[in-house]
N, C-alpha and C positions, 0 to 999 in steps of 0.2 A: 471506450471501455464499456460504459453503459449498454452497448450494443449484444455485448458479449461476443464481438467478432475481430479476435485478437490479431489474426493477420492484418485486417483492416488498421485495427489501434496501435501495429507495430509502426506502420507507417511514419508517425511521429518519432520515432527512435532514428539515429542516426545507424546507417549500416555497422561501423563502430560500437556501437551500446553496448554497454556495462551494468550489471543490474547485482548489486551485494546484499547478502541477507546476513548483518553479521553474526547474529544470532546463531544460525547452522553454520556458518560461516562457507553460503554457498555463494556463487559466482553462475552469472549468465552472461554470455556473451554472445551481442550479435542478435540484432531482431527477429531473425528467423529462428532462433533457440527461444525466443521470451515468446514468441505467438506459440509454437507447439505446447509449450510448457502449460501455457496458459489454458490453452486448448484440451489438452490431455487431462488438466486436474479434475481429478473426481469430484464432482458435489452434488448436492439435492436439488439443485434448480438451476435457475439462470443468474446471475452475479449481479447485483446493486450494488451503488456507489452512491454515497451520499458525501458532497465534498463539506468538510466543517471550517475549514479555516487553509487560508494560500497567505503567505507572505511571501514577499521575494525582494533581490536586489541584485541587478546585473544580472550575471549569468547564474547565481544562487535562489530556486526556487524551494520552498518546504511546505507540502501537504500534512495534513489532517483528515483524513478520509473513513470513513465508516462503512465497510464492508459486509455486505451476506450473500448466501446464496440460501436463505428461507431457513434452513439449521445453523451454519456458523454466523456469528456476527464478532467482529472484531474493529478495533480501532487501530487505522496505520498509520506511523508516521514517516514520511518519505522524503529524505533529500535529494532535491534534482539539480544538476547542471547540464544548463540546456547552452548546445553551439546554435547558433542563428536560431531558425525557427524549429529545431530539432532536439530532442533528448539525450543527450550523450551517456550521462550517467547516473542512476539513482544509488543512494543505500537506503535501505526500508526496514522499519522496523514494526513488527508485529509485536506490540508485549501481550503478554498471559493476563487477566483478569482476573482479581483474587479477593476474599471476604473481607472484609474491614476490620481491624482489631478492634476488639470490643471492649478496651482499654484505652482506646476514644475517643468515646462516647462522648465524654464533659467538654468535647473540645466538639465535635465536628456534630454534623449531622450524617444520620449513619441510615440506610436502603429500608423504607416501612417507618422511617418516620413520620 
């Protein structure tokens, strides 16, 4: 992925692959759907990945991944089940980033503290 060269990073996908974004509640199927896809999105630069945390067990893997392309920056969190040494399925989840209630405050530490 870091590459930014999705057909290449398909490769890891089983021809089968499944990729859900419940959120839109879209559906990709199929390695050659997730490289164009990937391929086609518009952004301001080249895509970094900064992985923050992998837990796994068996064939249950979940990321923590921190995404940009120089303007967006997002945090994803991705469940994968992987067949042998390939990807079969993720669901991923993008959530929205939002201000801190500033009702709080006495409890947390809050952004400019």
């Amino acid at each position: 992925m870091a590459t930014n060269d999705f057909h290449a990073a398909s490769l890891c996908l089983t021809e089968d692959f499944r990729l859900q974004w419940p959120q839109s509640e879209e559906m990709i199927e199929g390695r050659a759907d997730f490289a164009a896809l990937n391929t086609a999105y518009p952004s301001s630069g080249p895509w970094t990945f900064d992985l923050r945390r992998i837990v796994g067990e068996g064939d249950q893997i979940v990321t923590e991944v921190v995404v940009s392309d120089g303007t967006i920056r997002a945090t994803v969190v991705t469940f994968h089940t992987v067949r042998g040494d390939l990807i079969a399925f993720q669901r991923e989840f993008w959530p929205e980033p939002f201000d801190a209630p500033e009702w709080r405050r006495q409890w947390v530490r809050m952004p400019g503290d």
